[in-house]
C-alpha positions in Angstrom: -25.9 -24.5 -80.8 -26.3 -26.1 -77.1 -28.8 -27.3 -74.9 -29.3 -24.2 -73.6 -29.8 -22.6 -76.4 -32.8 -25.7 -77.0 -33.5 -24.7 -73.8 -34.0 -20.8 -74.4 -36.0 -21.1 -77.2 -38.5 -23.8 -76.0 -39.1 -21.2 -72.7 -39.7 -18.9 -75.9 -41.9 -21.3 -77.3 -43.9 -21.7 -73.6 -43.9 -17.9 -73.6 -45.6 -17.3 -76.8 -48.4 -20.2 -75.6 -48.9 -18.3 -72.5 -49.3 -15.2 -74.2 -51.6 -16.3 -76.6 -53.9 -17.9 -73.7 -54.6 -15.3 -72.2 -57.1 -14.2 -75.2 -59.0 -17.3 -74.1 -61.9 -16.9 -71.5 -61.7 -19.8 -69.0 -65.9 -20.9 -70.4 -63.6 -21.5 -73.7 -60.3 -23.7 -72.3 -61.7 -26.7 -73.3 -63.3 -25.7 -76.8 -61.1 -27.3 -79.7 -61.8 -24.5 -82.4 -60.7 -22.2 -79.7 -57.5 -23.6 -78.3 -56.1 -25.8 -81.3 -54.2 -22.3 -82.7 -52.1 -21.7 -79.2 -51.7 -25.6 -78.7 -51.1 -26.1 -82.0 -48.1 -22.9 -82.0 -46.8 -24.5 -79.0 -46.7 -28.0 -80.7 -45.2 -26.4 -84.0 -42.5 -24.2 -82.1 -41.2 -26.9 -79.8 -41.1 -29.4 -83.2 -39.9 -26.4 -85.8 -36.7 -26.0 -83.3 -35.5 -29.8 -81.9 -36.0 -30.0 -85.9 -33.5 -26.8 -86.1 -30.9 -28.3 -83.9 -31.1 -31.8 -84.9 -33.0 -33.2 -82.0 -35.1 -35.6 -81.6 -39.1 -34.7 -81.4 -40.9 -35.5 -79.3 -38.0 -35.1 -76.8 -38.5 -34.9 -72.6 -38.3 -30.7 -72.5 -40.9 -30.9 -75.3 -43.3 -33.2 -73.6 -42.7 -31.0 -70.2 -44.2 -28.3 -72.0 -47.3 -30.0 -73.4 -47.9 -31.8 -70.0 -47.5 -28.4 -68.7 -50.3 -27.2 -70.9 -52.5 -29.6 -69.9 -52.6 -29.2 -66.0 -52.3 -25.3 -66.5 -54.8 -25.3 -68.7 -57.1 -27.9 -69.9 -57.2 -30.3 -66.4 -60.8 -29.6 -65.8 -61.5 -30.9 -69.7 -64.0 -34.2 -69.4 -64.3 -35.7 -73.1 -68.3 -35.9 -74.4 -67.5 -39.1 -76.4 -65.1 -41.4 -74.3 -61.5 -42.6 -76.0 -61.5 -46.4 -76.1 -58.5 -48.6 -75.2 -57.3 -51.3 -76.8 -57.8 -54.3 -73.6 -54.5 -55.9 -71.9 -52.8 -58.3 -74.0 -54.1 -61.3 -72.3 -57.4 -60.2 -73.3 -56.9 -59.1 -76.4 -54.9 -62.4 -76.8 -57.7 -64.6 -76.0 -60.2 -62.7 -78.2 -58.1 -63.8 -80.9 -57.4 -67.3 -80.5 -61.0 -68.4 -79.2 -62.0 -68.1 -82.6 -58.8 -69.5 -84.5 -59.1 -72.6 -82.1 -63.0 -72.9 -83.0 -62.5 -73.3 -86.9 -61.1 -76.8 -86.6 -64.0 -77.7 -84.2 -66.9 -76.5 -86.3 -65.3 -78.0 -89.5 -64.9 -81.3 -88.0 -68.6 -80.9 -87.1 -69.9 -80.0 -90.3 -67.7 -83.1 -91.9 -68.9 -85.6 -89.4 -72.9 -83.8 -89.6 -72.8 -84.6 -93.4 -71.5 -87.7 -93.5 -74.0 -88.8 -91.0 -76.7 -87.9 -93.2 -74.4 -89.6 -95.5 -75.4 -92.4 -94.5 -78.8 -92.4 -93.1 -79.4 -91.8 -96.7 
């Protein structure tokens, strides 16, 4: 089989996602329980045949057709609970060595604290 025939079936794939859509109102484009069973065909198909012809997944036509999905159909979709971000590296970097680089600070504290009492004593 070629890439056209890849080609063919993931139009096929788009076809049957369109088709399906058009059972859902536009008040319902951005309800989960309503659009997971087209979104999730369209995932399975484009997957079940790069699978079938030994290519990779995901692959660049693949993703065409999901990003297609989106801006056809779920564009106007705002999320109620906001998807966090892990911060830039240099951020996250220094979150993580602040503390690393305190430990020997506050154990030489605590050392030189008791020994003072140490010897007051």
């Amino acid at each position: 089989l070629t890439d056209g025939n890849y080609t063919d079936l993931t139009l096929r794939c788009w076809d049957y996602f369109v088709d399906l859509m058009r059972n859902v109102r536009t008040s319902e484009l951005c309800e989960w329980k309503v659009i997971s069973r087209p979104y999730s065909e369209l995932q399975g198909c484009l997957e079940f045949w790069a699978e079938r012809l030994n290519y990779s997944y995901p692959n660049a036509l693949a993703e065409q057709y999901i990003f297609q999905s989106h801006h056809r159909y779920f564009h106007n979709c705002t999320l109620e609970h906001p998807v966090y971000f892990d911060p830039p590296e240099d951020v996250l970097l220094a979150m993580i060595i602040a503390p690393i680089c305190l430990i020997p600070f506050l154990v030489t504290l605590v050392i030189w604290r008791s020994k003072d009492s140490k010897a007051q004593a």
